[in-house]
Steps between C-alpha positions, in 0.01 A plus 500: 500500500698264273834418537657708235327805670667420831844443282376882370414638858775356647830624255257851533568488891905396446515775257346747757717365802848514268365886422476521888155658439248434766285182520289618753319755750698409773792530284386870437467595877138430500405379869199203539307701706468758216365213314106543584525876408667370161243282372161739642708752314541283178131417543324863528742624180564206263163308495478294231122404375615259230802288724396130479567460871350664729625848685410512822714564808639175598584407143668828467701466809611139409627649157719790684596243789654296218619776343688581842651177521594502170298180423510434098260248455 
């Protein structure tokens, strides 16, 4: 990502903390051990054959663990 991207993403996240809108799972009462059932779920429903990376489980589960965290890059 170039840096006026993470200038973009960044004033995108401000914006959404000022709004006091959620920045994450955890922040929406979603526990980590519901986190495995999350991304099988994501997985079995919302394949998709043309994503450049690859969908398998443990990319899957790294996405929603970031996603927890609230990890924006």
């Amino acid at each position: 990502m170039d840096k006026a991207s993470h200038v973009v993403v960044k004033e995108i996240f401000r914006l959404l903390s000022d709004l006091e809108i959620p920045l994450s799972l955890r922040e929406l009462g979603i526990t980590r051990d519901q986190l495995p059932y999350i991304a099988k779920t994501a997985l079995k429903n919302w394949s998709r054959p043309n994503s450049p990376r690859p969908l398998n489980y443990e990319n899957v589960l790294g996405l929603v663990e970031k996603i927890w965290y609230g990890k924006q890059f």
